[in-house]
N, C-alpha and C positions, 0 to 999 in steps of 0.2 A: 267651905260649904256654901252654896249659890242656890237662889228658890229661882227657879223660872216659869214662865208660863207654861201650860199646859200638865202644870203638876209633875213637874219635872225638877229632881232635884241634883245637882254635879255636885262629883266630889274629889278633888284633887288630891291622889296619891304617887305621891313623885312625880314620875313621869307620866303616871297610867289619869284618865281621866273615864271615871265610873258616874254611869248618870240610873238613879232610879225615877220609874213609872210610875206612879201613884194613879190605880182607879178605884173607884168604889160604886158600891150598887145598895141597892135598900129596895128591891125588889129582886123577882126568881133568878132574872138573867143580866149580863154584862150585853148590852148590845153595842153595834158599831163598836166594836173595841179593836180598835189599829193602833199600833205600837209600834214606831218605827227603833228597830233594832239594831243594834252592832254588838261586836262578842262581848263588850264589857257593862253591858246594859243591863240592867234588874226588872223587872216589872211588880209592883205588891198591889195585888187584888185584896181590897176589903169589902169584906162581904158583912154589911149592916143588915141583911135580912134577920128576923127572928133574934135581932139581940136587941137588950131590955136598954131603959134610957141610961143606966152605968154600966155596962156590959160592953167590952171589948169586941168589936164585930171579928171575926176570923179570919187571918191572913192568910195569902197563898204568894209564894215567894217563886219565882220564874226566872230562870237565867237563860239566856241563848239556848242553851238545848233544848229545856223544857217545852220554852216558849213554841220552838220548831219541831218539837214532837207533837202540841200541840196543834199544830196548824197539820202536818204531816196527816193525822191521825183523821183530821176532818176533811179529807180529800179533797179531790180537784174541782170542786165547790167552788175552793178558794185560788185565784189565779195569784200569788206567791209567785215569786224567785228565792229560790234559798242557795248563797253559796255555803263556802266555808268562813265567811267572817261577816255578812248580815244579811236582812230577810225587806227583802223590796216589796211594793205593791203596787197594782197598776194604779195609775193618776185619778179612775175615775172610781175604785174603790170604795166601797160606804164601810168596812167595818167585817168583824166577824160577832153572831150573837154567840155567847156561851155560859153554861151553867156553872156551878163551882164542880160537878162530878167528872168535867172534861179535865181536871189536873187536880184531881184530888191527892193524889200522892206527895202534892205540895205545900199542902195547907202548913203552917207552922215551921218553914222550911229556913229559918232564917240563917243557918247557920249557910247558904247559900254566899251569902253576903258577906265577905272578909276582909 
């Protein structure tokens, strides 16, 4: 288990090398949120909006699919490449903004993560 920059955490399982995303927000929306993805990549959205000073903000657990359903879903907005194994962006990209209700189906989703 390795912390690196950009809120990035590896995790070495055998062979396999799992890296999660850590963002968080304390406001409506996640802006600029670019995550540079590969299939074994996690992203966990915490969402500190509306939680008290000991209250666990709300996670949203995102794996490769999600992630790319998400982006899918917000259309050609977003100039993406998605193949079958990760999700590119052009160089001069700023980001996508989004609310927690764009992958709500994920909130609590940890069991994503094995």
């Amino acid at each position: 288990l390795t912390r690196h920059p950009d809120n990035e955490i590896l995790i070495e399982a055998g062979s396999e090398l799992i890296r999660l995303q850590v963002k968080t927000k304390q406001v409506e929306r996640w802006t600029e949120l670019k995550c540079d993805f590969q299939r074994y990549d996690f992203i966990i959205l915490a969402d500190f909006e509306e939680t008290g000073r000991r209250e666990l903000p709300n996670f949203f657990i995102l794996d490769f699919d999600a992630w790319k359903k998400v982006l899918i879903r917000q259309g050609s907005a977003f100039p993406v490449r998605i193949d079958g194994r990760s999700i590119k962006y052009p160089s001069n990209w700023k980001g996508i903004v989004l609310l927690s209700e764009h992958f709500e189906e994920n909130r609590e989703a940890w069991e994503k993560i094995k």
